[in-house]
BAVEX-70913 format. One record per residue (C-alpha): residue number from 1; residue in one letter; x, y, z negated. Coordinates in nm, 2 decimals, always signed. Example, Ala and Ser with C-alpha at 12.3 -4.5 7.8 and 13.67 -1.06 7.14 Angstrom:
<lotis>
i_aa_east_north_up
1_A_+1.23_-0.45_-0.78;
2_S_+1.37_-0.11_-0.71;
</lotis>
This chain:
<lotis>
i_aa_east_north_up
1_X_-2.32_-2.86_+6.37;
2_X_-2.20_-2.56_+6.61;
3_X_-2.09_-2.36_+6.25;
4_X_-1.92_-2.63_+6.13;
5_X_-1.72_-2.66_+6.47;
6_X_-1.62_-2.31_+6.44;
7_X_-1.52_-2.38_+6.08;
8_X_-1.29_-2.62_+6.13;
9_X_-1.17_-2.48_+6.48;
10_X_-1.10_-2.16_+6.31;
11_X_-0.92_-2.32_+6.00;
12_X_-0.69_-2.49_+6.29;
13_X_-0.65_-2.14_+6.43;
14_X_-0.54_-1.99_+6.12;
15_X_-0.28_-2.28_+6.06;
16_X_-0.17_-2.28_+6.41;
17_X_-0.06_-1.90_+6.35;
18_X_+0.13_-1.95_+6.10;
19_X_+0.17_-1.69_+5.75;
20_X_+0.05_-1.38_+5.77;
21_X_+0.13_-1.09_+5.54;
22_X_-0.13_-0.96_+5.30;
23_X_-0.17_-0.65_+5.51;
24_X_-0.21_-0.88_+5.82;
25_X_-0.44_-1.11_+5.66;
26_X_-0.67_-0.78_+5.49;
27_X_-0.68_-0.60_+5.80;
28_X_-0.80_-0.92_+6.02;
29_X_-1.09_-0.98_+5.76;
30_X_-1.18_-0.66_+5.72;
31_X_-1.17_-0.60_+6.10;
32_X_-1.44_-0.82_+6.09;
33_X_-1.69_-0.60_+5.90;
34_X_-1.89_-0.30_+6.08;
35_X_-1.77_+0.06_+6.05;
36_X_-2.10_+0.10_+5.86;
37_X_-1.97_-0.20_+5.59;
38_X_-1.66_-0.15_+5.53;
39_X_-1.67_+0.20_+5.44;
40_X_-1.95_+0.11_+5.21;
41_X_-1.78_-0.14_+5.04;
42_X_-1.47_+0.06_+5.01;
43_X_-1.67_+0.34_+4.89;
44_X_-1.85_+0.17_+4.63;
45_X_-1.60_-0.19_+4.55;
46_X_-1.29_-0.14_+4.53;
47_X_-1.24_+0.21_+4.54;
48_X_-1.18_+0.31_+4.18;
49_X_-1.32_+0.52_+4.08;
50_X_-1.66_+0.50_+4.28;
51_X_-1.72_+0.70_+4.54;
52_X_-2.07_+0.88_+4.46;
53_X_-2.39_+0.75_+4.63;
54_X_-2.46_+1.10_+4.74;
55_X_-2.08_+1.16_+4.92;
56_X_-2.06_+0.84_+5.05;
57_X_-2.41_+0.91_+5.22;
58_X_-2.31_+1.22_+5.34;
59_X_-1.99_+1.07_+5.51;
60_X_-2.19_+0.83_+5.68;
61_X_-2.46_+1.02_+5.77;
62_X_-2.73_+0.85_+5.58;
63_X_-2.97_+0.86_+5.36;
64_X_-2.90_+0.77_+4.96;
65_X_-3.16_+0.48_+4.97;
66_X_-3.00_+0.37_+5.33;
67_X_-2.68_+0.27_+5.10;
68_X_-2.90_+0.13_+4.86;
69_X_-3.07_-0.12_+5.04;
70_X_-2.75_-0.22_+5.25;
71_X_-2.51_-0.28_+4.99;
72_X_-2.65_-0.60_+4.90;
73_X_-2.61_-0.73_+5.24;
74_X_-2.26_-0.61_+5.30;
75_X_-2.14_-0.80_+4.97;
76_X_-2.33_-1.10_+5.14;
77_X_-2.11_-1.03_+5.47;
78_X_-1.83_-1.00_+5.25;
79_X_-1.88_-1.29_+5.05;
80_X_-1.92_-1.53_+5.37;
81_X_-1.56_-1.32_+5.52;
82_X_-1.39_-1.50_+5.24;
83_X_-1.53_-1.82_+5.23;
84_X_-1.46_-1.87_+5.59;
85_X_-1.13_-2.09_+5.67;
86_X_-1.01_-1.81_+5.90;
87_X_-0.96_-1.58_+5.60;
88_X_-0.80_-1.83_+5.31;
89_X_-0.51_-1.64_+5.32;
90_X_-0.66_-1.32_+5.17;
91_X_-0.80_-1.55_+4.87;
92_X_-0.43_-1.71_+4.80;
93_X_-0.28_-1.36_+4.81;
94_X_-0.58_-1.26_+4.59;
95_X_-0.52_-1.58_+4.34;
96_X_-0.13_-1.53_+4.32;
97_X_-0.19_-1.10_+4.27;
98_X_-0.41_-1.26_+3.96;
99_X_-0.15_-1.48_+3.85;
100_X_+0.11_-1.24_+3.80;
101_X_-0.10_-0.97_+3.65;
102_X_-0.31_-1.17_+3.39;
103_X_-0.58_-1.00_+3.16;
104_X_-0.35_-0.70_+3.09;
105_X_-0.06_-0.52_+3.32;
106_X_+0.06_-0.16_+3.32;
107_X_+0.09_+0.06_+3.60;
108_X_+0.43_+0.05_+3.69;
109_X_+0.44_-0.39_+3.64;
110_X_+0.12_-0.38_+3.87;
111_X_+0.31_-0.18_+4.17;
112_X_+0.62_-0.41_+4.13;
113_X_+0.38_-0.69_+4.19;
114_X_+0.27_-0.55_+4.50;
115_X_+0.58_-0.46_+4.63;
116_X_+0.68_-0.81_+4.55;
117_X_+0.41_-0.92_+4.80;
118_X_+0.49_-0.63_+5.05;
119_X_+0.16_-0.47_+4.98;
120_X_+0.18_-0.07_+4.94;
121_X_+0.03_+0.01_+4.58;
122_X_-0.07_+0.33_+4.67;
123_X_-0.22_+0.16_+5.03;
124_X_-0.65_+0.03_+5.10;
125_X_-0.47_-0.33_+5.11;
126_X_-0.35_-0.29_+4.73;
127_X_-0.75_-0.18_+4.63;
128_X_-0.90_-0.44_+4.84;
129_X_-0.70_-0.76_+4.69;
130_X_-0.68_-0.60_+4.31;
131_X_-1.09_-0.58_+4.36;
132_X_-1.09_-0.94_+4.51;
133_X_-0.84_-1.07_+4.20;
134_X_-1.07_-0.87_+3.89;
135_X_-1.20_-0.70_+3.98;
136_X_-0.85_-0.46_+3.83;
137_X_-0.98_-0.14_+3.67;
138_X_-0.77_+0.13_+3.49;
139_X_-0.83_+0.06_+3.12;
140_X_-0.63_+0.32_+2.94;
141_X_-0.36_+0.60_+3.01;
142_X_-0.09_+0.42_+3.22;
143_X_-0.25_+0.06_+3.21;
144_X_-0.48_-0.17_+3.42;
145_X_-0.72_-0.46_+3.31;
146_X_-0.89_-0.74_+3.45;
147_X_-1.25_-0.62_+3.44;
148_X_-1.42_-0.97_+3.57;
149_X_-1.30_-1.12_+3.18;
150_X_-1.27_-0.80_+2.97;
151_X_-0.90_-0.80_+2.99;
152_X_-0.79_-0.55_+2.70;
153_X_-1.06_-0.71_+2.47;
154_X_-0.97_-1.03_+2.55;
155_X_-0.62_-0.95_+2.49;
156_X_-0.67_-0.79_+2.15;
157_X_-0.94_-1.10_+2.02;
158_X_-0.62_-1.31_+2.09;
159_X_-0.38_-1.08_+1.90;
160_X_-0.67_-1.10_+1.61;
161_X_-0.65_-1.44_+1.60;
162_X_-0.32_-1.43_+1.50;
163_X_-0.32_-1.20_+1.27;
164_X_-0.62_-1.35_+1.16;
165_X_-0.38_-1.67_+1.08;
166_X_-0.13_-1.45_+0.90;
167_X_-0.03_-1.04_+0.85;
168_X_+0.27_-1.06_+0.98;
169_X_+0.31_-1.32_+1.27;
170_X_+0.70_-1.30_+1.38;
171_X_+0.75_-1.18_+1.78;
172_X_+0.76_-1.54_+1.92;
173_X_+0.43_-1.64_+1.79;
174_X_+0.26_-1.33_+1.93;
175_X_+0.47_-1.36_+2.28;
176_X_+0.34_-1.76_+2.29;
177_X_-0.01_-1.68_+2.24;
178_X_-0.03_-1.39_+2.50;
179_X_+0.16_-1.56_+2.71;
180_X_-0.17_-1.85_+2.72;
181_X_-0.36_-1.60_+2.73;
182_X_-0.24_-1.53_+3.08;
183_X_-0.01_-1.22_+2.97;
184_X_+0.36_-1.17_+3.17;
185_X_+0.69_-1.18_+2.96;
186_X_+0.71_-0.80_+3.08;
187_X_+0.37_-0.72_+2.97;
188_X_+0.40_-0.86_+2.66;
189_X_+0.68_-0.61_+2.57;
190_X_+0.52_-0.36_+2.71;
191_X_+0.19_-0.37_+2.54;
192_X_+0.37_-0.47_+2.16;
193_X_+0.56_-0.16_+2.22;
194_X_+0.26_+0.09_+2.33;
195_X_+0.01_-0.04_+2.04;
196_X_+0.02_+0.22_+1.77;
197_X_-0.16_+0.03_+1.55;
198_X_+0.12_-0.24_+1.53;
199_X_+0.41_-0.17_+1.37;
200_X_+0.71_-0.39_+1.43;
201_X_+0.99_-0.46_+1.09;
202_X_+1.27_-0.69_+1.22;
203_X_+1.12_-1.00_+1.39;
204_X_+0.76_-0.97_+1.25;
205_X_+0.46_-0.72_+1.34;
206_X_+0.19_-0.64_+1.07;
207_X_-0.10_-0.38_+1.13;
208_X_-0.04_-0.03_+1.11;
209_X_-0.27_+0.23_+0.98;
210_X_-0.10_+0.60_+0.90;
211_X_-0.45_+0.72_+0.79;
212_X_-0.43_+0.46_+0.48;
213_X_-0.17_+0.51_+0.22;
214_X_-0.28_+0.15_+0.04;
215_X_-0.31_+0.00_+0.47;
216_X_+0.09_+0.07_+0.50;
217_X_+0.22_-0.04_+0.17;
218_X_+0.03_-0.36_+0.20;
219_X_+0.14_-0.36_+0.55;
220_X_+0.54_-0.35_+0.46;
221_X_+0.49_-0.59_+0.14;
222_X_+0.33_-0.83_+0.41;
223_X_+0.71_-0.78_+0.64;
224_X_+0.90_-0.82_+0.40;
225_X_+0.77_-1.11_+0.24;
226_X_+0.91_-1.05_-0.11;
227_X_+0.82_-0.84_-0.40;
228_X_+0.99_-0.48_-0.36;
229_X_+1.02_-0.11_-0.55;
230_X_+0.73_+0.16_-0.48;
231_X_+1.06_+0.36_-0.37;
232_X_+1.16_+0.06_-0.12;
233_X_+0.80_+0.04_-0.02;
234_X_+0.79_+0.42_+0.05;
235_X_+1.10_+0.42_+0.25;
236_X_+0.94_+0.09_+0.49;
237_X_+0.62_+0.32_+0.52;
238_X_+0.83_+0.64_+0.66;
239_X_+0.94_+0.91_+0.39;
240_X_+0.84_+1.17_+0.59;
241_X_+0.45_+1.01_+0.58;
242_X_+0.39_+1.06_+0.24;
243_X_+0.50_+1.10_-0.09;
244_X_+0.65_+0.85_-0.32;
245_X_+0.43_+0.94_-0.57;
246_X_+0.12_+0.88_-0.34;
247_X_+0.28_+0.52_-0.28;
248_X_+0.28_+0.49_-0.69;
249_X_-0.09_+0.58_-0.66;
250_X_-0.17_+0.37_-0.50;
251_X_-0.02_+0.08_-0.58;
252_X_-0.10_+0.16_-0.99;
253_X_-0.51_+0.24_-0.82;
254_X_-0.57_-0.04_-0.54;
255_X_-0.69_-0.42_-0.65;
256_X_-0.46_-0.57_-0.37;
257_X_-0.14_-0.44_-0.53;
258_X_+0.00_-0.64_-0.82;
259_X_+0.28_-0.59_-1.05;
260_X_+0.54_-0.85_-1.01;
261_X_+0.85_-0.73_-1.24;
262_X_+0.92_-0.44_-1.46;
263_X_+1.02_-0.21_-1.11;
264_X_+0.88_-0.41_-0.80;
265_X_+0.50_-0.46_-0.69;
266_X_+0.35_-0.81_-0.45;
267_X_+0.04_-0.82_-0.33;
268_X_-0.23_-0.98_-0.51;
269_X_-0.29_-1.27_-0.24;
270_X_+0.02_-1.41_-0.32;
271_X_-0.07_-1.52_-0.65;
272_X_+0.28_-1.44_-0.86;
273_X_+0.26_-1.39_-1.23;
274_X_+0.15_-1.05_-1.31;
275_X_+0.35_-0.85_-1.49;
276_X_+0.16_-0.57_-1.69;
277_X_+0.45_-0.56_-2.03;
278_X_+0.70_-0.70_-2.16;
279_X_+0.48_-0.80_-2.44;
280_X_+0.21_-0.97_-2.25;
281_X_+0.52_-1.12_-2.08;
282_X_+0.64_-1.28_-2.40;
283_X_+0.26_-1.40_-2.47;
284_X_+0.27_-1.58_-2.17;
285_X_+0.57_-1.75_-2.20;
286_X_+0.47_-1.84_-2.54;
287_X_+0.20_-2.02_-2.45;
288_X_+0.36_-2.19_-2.14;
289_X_+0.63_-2.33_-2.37;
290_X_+0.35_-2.49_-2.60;
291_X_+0.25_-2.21_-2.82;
292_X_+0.59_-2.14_-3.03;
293_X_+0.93_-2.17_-2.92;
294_X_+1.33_-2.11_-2.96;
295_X_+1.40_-1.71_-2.91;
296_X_+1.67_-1.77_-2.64;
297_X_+1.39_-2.03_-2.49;
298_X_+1.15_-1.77_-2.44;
299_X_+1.39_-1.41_-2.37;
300_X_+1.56_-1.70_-2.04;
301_X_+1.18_-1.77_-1.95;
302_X_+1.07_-1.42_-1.91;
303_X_+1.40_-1.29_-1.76;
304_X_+1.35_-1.60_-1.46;
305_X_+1.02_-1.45_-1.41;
306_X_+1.03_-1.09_-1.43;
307_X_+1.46_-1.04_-1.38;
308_X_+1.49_-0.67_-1.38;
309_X_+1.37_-0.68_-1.74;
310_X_+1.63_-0.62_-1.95;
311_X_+1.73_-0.91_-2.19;
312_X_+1.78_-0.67_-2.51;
313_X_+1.40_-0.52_-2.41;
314_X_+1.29_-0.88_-2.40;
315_X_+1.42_-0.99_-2.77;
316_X_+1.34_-0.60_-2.92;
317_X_+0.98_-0.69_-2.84;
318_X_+1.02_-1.03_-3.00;
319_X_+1.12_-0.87_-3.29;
320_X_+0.77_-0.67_-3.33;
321_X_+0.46_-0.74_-3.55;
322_X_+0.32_-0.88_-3.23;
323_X_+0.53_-1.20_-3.28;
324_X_+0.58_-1.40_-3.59;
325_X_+0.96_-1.56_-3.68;
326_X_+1.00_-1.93_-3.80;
327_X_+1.36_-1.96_-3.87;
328_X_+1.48_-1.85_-3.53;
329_X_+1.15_-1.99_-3.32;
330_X_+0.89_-1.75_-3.21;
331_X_+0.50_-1.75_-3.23;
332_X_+0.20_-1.48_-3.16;
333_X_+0.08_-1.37_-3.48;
334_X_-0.24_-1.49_-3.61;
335_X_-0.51_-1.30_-3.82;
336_X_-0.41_-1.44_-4.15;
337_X_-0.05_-1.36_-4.10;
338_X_+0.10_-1.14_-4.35;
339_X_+0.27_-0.79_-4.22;
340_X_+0.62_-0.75_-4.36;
341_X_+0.68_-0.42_-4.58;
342_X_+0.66_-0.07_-4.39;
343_X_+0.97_+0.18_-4.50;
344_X_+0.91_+0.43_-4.74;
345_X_+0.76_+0.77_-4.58;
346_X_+1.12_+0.94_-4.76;
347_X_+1.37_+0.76_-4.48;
348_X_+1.17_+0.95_-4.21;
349_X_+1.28_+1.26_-4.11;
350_X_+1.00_+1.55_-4.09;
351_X_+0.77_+1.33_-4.32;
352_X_+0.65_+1.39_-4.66;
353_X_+0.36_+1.37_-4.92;
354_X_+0.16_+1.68_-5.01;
355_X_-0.07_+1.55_-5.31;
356_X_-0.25_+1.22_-5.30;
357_X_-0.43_+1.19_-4.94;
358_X_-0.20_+1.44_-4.73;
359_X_+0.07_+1.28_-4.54;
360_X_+0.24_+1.59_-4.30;
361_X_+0.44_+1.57_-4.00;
362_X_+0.73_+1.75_-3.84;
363_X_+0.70_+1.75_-3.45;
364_X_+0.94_+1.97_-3.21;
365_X_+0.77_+2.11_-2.97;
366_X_+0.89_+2.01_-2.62;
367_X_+0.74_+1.99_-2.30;
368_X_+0.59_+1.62_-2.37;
369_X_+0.38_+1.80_-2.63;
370_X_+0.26_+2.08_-2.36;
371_X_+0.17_+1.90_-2.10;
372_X_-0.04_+1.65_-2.34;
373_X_+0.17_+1.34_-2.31;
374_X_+0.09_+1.10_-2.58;
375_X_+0.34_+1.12_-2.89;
376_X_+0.54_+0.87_-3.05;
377_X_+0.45_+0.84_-3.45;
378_X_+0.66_+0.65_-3.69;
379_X_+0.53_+0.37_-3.82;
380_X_+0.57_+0.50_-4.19;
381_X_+0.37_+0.81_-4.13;
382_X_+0.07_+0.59_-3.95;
383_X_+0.08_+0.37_-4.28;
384_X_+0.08_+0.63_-4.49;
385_X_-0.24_+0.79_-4.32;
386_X_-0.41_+0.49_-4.38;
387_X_-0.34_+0.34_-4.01;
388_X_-0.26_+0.00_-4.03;
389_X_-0.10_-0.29_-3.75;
390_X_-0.33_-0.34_-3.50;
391_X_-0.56_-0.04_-3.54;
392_X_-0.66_+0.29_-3.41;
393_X_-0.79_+0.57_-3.63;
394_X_-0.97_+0.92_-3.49;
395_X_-0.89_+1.20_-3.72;
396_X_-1.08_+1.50_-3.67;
397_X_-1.00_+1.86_-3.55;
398_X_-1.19_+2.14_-3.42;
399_X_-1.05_+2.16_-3.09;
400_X_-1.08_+1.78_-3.08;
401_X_-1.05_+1.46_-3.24;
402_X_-0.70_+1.33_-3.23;
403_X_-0.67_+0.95_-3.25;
404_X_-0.35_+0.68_-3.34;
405_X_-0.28_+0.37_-3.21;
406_X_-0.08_+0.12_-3.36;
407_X_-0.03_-0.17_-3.12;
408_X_+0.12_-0.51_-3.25;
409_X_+0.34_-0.52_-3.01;
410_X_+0.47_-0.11_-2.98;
411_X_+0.87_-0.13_-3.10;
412_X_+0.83_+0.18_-3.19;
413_X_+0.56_+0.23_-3.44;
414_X_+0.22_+0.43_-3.33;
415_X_+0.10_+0.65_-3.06;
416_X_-0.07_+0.97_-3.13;
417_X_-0.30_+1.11_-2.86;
418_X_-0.29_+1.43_-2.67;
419_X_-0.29_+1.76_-2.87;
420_X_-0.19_+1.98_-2.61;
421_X_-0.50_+2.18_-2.69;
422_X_-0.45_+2.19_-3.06;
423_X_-0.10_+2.36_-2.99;
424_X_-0.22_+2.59_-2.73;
425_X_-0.48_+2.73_-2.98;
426_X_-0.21_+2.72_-3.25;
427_X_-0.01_+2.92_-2.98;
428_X_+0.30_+2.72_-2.98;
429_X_+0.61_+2.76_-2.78;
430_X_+0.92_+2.56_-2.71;
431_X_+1.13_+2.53_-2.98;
432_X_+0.83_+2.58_-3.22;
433_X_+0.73_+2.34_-3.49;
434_X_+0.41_+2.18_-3.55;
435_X_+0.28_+1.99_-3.86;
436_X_+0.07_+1.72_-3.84;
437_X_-0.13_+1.73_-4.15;
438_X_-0.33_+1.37_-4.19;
439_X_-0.56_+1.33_-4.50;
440_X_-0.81_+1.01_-4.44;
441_X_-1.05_+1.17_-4.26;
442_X_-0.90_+1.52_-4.00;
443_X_-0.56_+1.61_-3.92;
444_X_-0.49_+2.00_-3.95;
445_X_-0.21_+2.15_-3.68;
446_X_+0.01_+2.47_-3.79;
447_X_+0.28_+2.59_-3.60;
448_X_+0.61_+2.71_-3.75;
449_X_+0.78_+2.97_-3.45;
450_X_+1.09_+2.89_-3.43;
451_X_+1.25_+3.16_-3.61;
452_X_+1.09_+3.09_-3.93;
453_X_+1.38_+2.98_-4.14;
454_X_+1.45_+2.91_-4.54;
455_X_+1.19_+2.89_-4.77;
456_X_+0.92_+3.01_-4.58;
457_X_+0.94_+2.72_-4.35;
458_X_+1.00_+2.45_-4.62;
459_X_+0.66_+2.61_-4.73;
460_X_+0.46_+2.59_-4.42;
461_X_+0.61_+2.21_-4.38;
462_X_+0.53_+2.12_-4.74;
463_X_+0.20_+2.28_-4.78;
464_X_+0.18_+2.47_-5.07;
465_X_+0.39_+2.74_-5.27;
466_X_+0.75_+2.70_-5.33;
467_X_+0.94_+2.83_-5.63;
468_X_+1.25_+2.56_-5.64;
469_X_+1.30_+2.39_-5.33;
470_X_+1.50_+2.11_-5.47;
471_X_+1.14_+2.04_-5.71;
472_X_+0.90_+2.08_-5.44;
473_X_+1.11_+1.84_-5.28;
474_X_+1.17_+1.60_-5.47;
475_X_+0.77_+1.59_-5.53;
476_X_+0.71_+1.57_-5.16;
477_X_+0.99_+1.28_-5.10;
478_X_+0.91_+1.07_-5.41;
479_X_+1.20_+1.10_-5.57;
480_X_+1.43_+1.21_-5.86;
481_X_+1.55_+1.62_-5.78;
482_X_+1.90_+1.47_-5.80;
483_X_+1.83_+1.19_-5.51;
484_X_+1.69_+1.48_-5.28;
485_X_+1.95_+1.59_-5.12;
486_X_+2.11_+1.29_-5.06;
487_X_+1.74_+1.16_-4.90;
488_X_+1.73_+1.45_-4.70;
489_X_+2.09_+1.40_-4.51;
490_X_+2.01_+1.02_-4.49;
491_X_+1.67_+1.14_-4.28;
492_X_+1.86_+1.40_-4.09;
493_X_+1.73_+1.70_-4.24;
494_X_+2.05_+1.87_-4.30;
495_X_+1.89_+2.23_-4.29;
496_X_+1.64_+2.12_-4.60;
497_X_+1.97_+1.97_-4.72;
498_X_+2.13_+2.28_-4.72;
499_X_+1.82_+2.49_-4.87;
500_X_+1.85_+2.27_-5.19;
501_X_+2.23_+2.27_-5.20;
502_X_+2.23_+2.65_-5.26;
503_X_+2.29_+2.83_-5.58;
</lotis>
């Protein structure tokens, strides 16, 4: 009954005086602990960090195990300070310091706070009430955290959660949710802006990663919202982080990346149409208008999907063995569909016949064919090797088979692989000429230098010996010796032209 008394005669004490300051209010409860206890419990509470066991012991005079085996009872002394009437004061100034610091504060917002209460941040008051209110313990360079709930973690779980709901929640959603979580207005800016794994593009924050090429692009496709150009998506990651070409990488390489138009790239979770050709995109739109359609139906329905296709691409594709034409409405071609007629091998310049199974080829050597990009073949000279719509064919070499593709829907007839390393062996140059020479089974490649002129080069193009060009010509073209020159300036082979013109 006598504790109670003193309780409740203390509590009308307290009121009686009237408010205290938080210094006033530390300093009376703390006067109330022993020399002994109160440097103990500075020491090893709320002094940050610790003092050691050892210096602490040797301050007061003490053995190690002495601290040990009072600590416990001074945080009991402690504990029964605070829950007496006399000292409420200490626990409101300790609750408020709490609520305006929540989870997460820097430095500088945490000595404002102080001030605000009159407290010296630098002062034993400042440590005892930011123990009482966390415990508050430095987290990282420049901030503090509320140890007793795992402030920064707590803090980042909440910011995961959003981002969790969506990769690129806009500033007011992030500022609402911190702010339940306890965060200040002030410290919200503060710790958006200090992340360096958040990245901020107008209103909206996504992840950051700098040591992921495929992390950034997804990150700035996730901002913006909206399909863009590897060169727009390199300029939102920095142009000075990497290379465009490293962006192209990557978005060509990574499974989260998808094609969305003929230029511009979205990210695969956002389920657009993918765009790989113009040809698939005509397949699709064939069979989203019911399997055959009206050409201008199917050139608007690809140009709404994909728009930085251009309309002439659209209907030149249309026009190829890929697609069949019903007076003026368009379908895929089926197996039994009959291929129109292939021009003659004589309309195509560089082409011609040597015997019965030799078709050769005329191909300038440029850089393409040095640095082993494929090469483009006319459709003539594929069908007269025996390639036919739709197939590929591996002729051999000794320095390696060479193979042609002719695709159903290519507008401009087959593709011929590599043979960079046929024309390095054959030691061609710029400006050099190499002949493709197909029979049914191997291709043969002999380079013409470039100053090989006359007869000896109509030679090495057709073959074999030469004696009247005009005859050898017209043998190799198909044709009557008074149609040859005449076939030859149709094809653009004026200097042939000129070799049979002369007398």
């Amino acid at each position: 009954m006598k504790s109670a008394h003193d309780a409740v005669h203390a509590h009308a004490q307290a009121c009686a005086a009237g408010p205290v300051s938080a210094e006033e209010a530390v300093a009376a409860l703390l006067n109330r602990l022993g020399d002994f206890d109160r440097v103990l419990l500075s020491g090893r509470r709320w002094t940050t960090p610790p003092v050691s066991t050892a210096t602490l012991a040797q301050e007061l005079g003490v053995a190690a195990a002495t601290l040990s085996r009072n600590l416990p009872r001074a945080d009991r002394r402690l504990g029964e300070l605070l829950n007496d009437p006399l000292h409420g004061t200490v626990c409101e100034y300790a609750t408020r310091l709490a609520d305006h610091l929540g989870p997460l504060v820097p430095d500088d917002l945490m000595a404002a706070t102080l001030r605000g209460m009159r407290v010296d941040p630098a002062g034993s008051t400042a440590r005892f009430l930011l123990y009482l209110a966390g415990p508050y313990r430095p987290h990282q360079s420049g901030w503090i955290e509320n140890a007793g709930i795992g402030g920064h973690e707590h803090v980042r779980t909440v910011v995961d959660d959003v981002f969790a709901q969506t990769p690129a929640p806009t500033l007011e959603v992030l500022r609402d949710q911190l702010g339940r979580a306890g965060m200040t207005e002030e410290a919200v800016w503060a710790f958006l802006r200090s992340q360096q794994w958040l990245r901020r593009f107008g209103d909206v924050y996504v992840k950051w990663n700098p040591g992921s090429t495929a992390d950034m692009a997804e990150a700035v496709l996730s901002a913006m919202a909206e399909p863009m150009t590897s060169a727009a998506i390199h300029a939102g990651i920095g142009t000075d982080t990497v290379s465009v070409h490293t962006v192209e990488d990557v978005l060509r390489n990574h499974r989260r990346f998808r094609r969305a138009s003929r230029c511009s790239w979205a990210l695969a979770a956002w389920g657009l149409d993918e765009y790989t050709s113009i040809a698939a995109a005509i397949d699709s739109t064939i069979d989203r208008l019911g399997g055959q359609a009206p050409g201008p139906d199917i050139v608007s329905d690809v140009l709404a999907r994909f728009p930085d296709v251009a309309e002439s691409s659209v209907w030149t594709f249309l026009r190829t063995l890929a697609f069949v034409n019903d007076n003026g409405s368009y379908r895929r071609r089926r197996e039994d569909d009959a291929f129109g007629e292939v021009s003659p091998l004589s309309r195509i310049r560089g082409a011609f016949h040597n015997g019965y199974d030799e078709v050769r080829y005329a191909l300038p050597v440029d850089s393409q064919v040095l640095r082993g990009s494929a090469i483009r073949l006319p459709a003539a000279v594929a069908h007269a090797a025996g390639v036919q719509p739709g197939e590929r064919k591996v002729f051999a070499n000794p320095h390696g088979d060479i193979s042609v593709l002719w695709q159903l829907s290519s507008a401009g007839g087959a593709l011929v692989s590599s043979i960079r390393a046929q024309a390095i062996e054959a030691g061609a140059r710029p400006g050099d000429t190499l002949v493709l020479a197909l029979d049914p089974d191997q291709v043969r490649i002999i380079c013409i230098p470039a100053h090989v002129a006359g007869v000896p080069r109509l030679k090495a193009l057709l073959g074999r010996r030469v004696r009247n060009p005009a005859a050898a010509l017209a043998t190799s073209l198909e044709c009557s010796p008074n149609r040859v020159e005449a076939t030859l300036r149709a094809r653009g082979d004026d200097d042939l032209a000129d070799l049979c013109g002369r007398r």
